[in-house]
Every structure is written in C-alpha cells, then in structure tokens.
N, C-alpha and C positions, 0 to 999 in steps of 0.2 A: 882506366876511368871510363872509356868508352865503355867497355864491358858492364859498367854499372849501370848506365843508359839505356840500355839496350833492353836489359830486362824488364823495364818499366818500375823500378821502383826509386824513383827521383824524390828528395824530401818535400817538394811542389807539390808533383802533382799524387790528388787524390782519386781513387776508381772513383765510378756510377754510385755503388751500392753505399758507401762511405757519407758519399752527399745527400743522398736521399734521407738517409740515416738523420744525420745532421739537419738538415733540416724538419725531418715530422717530428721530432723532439716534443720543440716547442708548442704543437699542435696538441698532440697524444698531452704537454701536462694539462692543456689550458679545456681538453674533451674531458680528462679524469676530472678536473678541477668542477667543469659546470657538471660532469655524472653527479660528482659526491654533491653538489650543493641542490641537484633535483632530488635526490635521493632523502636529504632530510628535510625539503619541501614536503614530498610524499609524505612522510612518515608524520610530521607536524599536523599536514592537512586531515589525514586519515584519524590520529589520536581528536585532532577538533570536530572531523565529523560525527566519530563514535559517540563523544561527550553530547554531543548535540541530539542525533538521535534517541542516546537515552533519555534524555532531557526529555524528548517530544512523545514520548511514550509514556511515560510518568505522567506529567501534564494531559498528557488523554487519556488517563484511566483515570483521573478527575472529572474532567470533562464527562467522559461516557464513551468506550470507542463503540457503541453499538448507537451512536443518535448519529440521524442523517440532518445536516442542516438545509433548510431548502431556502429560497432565494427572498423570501417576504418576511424572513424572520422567524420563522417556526421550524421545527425540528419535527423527524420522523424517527419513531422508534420500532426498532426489529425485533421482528415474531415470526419464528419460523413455524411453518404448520406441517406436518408429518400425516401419513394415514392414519396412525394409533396416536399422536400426541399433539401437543402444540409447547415449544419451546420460547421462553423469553430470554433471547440473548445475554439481554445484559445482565439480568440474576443466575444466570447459567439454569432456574427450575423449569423441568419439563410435566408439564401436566396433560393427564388423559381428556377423552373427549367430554367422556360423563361429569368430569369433575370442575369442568372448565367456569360453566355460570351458578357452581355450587357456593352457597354461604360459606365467608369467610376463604375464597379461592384466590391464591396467590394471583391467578392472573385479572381476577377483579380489583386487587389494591394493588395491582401496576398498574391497571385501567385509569384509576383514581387519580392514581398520581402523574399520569401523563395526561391526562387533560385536565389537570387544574390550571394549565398554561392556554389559553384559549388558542395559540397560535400550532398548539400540538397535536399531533394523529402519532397512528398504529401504522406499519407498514410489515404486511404480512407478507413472508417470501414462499410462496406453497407451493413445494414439491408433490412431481405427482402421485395421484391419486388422494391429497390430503386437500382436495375444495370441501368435502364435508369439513373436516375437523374447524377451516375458513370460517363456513358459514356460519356455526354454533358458534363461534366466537364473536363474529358481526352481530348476530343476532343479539346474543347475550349482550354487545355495548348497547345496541338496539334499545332493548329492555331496561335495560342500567336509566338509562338517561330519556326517558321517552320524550322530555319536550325542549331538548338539546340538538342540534345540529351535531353529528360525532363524524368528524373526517378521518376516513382510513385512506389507505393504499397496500396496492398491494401489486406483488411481481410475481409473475409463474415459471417457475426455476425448475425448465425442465430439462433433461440428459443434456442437449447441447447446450442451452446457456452454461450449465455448467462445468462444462468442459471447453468451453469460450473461457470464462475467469480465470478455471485453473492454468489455462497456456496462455494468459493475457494476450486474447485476441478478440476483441471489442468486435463483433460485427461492422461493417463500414455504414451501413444507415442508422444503427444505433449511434454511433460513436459523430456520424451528421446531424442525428436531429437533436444531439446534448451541445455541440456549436454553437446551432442556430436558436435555440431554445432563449427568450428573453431573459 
C-alpha cells in the first residue's frame, strides 16, 4: 500500500495540469458562446447595413447624386470644364467649346432647367487649363439671361486637389474654414 503512495497516484489527489483544465472549461464554453453570438451580431449588422446603403443610393439617383446642396436652400449643379469640352455631370453629355451657347445646345436646356429654381447655380469644377472653355459657358448664361442675376461657382481642380480627394486627405485649412463656415 505504501508503494501506492508513494508514486503519487492517490484517487484524491489531482496534478496542476488536471485542475487548471477543470477549471478554463467553463471559461473556453461561456468565450465560444459570446464568439458565436458576436459573430451573428456581425453578420446581421453587415446584411442591415448593405440593405441600407443600397437603399441610399437608389434614393440618390432620384435625387441627383451630382446636385450640391448648400446651406440657404439652393442647390449647386456640376459642370466639369475640360480644355477641349465642358461636361455635365449629371446627364453624363460632354459638349465642345464651340457648340456650348449653340442653338438648341444640351448645356443651354440644362442652363434652363437649373435655374428655373431661383435658389439654383452652376458649379463649374475646371481643370487645368480649361478657364477658357469656363468662360464661354459664363458668358453664354451671361447672354441667355441678360436682365437676370445668374449665380455660378466654381472650384479649380488642379493636380493636387486631386490627388487630395483621391487619398481623402482634405487639406487642414480647407477642412477648418468648412467647420467654421455659418
């Protein structure tokens, strides 16, 4: 009997490794248990956000996703100006320079129709070298409307801004005066 003792395997006692065991058990179910219930958190939340996202893109190609809303109520519409063209966003047509204040010119009955809203302008985004194609187009609202007040804007989108956009990295004093802006 002695000799049973002796080797240490008594039906009492149990090693270190035994109880340690014994005990993370119930740890290790109660960790699987909250893994699995994040797990189909995630995947719920993910399926709800998809749905939602689609949702809000639908809904803004109603809207317009090319209109800028501004703070007073009015909306800006994008026109990209090129050296050789002038592009209207939202109809995807790009039209030349010559053709731009031509009778019956796609970008004169967008003109139209964006300032039938008086709260409405043009916002021209003009890459370099395309402030002529600009002008001819100001000019031609110019003309369109001579005893109208016609508001544009306009952004000059040159190599860095836009490679600022593409790495979304806002300038820090642009990204200050859109804060503090009323």
């Amino acid at each position: 009997m002695s000799e049973y003792f002796s080797r240490g395997a008594s039906p009492q006692r149990t090693s270190g490794g035994a109880l340690t065991e014994e005990n993370n058990a119930p740890m290790m179910a109660i960790f699987g248990g909250v893994f699995g219930v994040l797990l189909v958190f995630l995947v719920v939340v993910n399926l709800y956000s998809d749905a939602a996202q689609r949702e809000r893109l639908e809904h803004g190609s109603e809207d317009g996703l090319y209109r800028i809303e501004r703070l007073d109520g009015g909306s800006g519409y994008v026109v990209i100006t090129f050296p050789d063209e002038l592009r209207i966003i939202e109809t995807g047509l790009s039209i030349s320079p010559s053709q731009v204040c031509a009778p019956g010119s796609p970008f004169l009955d967008y003109a139209r129709r964006v300032y039938e809203d008086n709260g409405n302008q043009m916002v021209f985004f003009m890459l370099e070298g395309s402030v002529p194609t600009m002008a001819l187009a100001r000019e031609c609202l110019r003309l369109t409307w001579p005893q109208q007040i016609v508001s544009i804007g306009w952004v000059i989108a040159d190599n860095e801004l836009l490679k600022s956009v593409a790495l979304n990295d806002i300038p820090a004093y642009i990204q200050g005066y859109v804060k503090d802006a009323p």
